[in-house]
LONULUM-349981 format. One line per field, with one value per residue (C-alpha): residue in one letter; x, y, z. Coordinates in Angstrom, 2 decimals. Example, Ala and Ser with C-alpha at 12.3 -4.5 7.8 and 13.67 -1.06 7.14 Angstrom:
2
residuo = (a, s) $
u = (12.30, 13.67) $
v = (-4.50, -1.06) $
w = (7.80, 7.14) $
//
This chain:
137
residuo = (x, x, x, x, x, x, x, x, x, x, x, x, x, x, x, x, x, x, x, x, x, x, x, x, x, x, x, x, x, x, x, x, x, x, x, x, x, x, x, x, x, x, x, x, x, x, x, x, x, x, x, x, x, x, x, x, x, x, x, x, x, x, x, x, x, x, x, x, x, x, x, x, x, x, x, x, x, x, x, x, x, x, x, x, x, x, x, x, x, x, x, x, x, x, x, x, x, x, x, x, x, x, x, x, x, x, x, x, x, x, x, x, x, x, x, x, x, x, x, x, x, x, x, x, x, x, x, x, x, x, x, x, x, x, x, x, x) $
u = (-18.89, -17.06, -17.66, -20.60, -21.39, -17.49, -16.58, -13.10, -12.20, -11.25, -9.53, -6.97, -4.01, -4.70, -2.33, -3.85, -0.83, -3.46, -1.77, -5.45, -6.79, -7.07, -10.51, -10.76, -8.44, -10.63, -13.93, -12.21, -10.92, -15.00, -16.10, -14.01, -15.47, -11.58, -10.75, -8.25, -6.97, -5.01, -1.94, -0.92, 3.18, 3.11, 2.15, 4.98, 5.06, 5.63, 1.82, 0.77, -1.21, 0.59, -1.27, -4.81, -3.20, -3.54, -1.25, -0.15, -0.71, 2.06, 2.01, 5.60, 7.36, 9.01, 11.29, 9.85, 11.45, 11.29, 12.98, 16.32, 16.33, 15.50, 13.78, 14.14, 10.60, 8.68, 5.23, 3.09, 3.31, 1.29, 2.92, 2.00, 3.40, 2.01, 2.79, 3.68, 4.39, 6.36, 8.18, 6.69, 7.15, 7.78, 5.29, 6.02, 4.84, 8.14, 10.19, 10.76, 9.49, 8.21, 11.77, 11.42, 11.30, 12.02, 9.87, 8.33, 11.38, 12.46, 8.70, 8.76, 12.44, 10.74, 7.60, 9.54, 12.28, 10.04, 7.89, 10.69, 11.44, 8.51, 5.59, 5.03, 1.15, 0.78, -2.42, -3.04, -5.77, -7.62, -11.08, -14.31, -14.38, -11.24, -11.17, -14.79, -13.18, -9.71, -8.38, -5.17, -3.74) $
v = (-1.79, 1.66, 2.91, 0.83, 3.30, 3.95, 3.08, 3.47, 1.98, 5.51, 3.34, 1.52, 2.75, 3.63, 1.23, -1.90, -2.42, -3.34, 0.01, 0.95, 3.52, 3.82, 3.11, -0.09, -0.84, 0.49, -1.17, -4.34, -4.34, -2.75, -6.47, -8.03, -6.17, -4.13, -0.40, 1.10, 4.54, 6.76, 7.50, 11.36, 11.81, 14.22, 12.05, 9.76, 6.41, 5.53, 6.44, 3.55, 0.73, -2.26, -4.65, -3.26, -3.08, -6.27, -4.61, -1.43, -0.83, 1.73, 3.43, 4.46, 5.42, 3.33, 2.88, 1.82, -0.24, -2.64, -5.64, -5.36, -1.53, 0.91, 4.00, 7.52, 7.44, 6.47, 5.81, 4.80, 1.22, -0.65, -2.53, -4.30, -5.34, -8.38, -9.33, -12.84, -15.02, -12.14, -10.76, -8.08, -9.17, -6.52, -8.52, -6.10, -8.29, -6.95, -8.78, -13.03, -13.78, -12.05, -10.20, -9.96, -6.83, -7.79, -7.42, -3.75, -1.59, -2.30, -1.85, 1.56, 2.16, 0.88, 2.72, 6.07, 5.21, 5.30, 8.30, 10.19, 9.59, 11.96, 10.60, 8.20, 7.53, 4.78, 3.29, 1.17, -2.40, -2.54, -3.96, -1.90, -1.48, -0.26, 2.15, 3.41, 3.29, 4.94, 2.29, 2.15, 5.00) $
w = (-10.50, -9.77, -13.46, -15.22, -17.70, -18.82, -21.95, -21.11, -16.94, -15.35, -12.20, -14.20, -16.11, -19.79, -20.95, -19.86, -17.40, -14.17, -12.26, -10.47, -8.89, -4.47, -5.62, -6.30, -3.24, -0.62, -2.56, -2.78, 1.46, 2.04, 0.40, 3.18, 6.06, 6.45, 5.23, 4.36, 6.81, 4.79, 6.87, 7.88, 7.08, 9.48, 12.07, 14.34, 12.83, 16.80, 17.77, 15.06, 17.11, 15.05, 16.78, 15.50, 11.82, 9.53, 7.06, 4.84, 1.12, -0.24, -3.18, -4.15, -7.16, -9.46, -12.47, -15.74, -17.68, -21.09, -20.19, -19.07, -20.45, -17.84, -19.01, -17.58, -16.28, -12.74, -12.70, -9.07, -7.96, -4.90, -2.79, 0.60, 3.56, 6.19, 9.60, 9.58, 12.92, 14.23, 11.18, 8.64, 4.85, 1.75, -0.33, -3.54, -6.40, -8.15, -6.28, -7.03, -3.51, 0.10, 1.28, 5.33, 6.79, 10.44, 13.39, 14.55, 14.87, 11.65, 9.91, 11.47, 9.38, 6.15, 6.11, 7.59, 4.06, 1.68, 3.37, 3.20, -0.73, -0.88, -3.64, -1.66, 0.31, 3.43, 3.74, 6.77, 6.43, 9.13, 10.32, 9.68, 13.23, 14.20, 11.15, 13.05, 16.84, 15.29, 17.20, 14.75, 16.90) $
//
């Protein structure tokens, strides 16, 4: 739907590896009535309203490899991360299963890690209307 008269789907990776575009991200949380608020770095991850925030999306780097050979290259990789009875979960589909993260304290020393690793973008999942109302602050 983002592209209909590409030959060739400009939001996913050339090699057929599924690696999309922020594109089809935000169109896919729009169908579900959420959006997603592309986070400052500049900003104190202390002002962040957690409790108006249904999740994060991350897009970090990440090592490339062929099997068990690891090659000298990174490439962009999504991630997310979901509040869960309490506790925040890494849900990084690289990983065999959801790694807890702890409860707020500890989310704020994740997401400030990998924000300081540099390449690295934080996109918060929140309803239409608290994107609107910037209710996330």
């Amino acid at each position: 739907r983002l592209a209909p008269d590409a030959r060739l789907n400009p939001h996913r990776s050339l090699l057929g590896t599924g690696n999309y575009d922020v594109n089809v991200i935000m169109a896919a949380l729009q169908s579900l009535e959420l959006a997603a608020v592309w986070w400052d770095k500049r900003r104190s991850l202390e002002r962040l309203a957690l409790g108006q925030i249904l999740g994060f999306i991350l897009n970090v780097p990440s090592h490339v490899s062929l099997g068990f050979v690891a090659l000298p290259l990174r490439r962009k990789h999504w991630l997310a991360v979901r509040q869960l009875r309490g506790t925040y979960y890494n849900l990084d589909s690289k990983l065999r299963a959801p790694v807890p993260i702890g409860g707020e304290a500890e989310l704020r020393a994740f997401l400030r890690d990998f924000l300081s690793q540099g390449l690295c973008e934080v996109f918060l999942v929140v309803p239409r209307a608290v994107e609107e109302a910037g209710a996330w602050l």
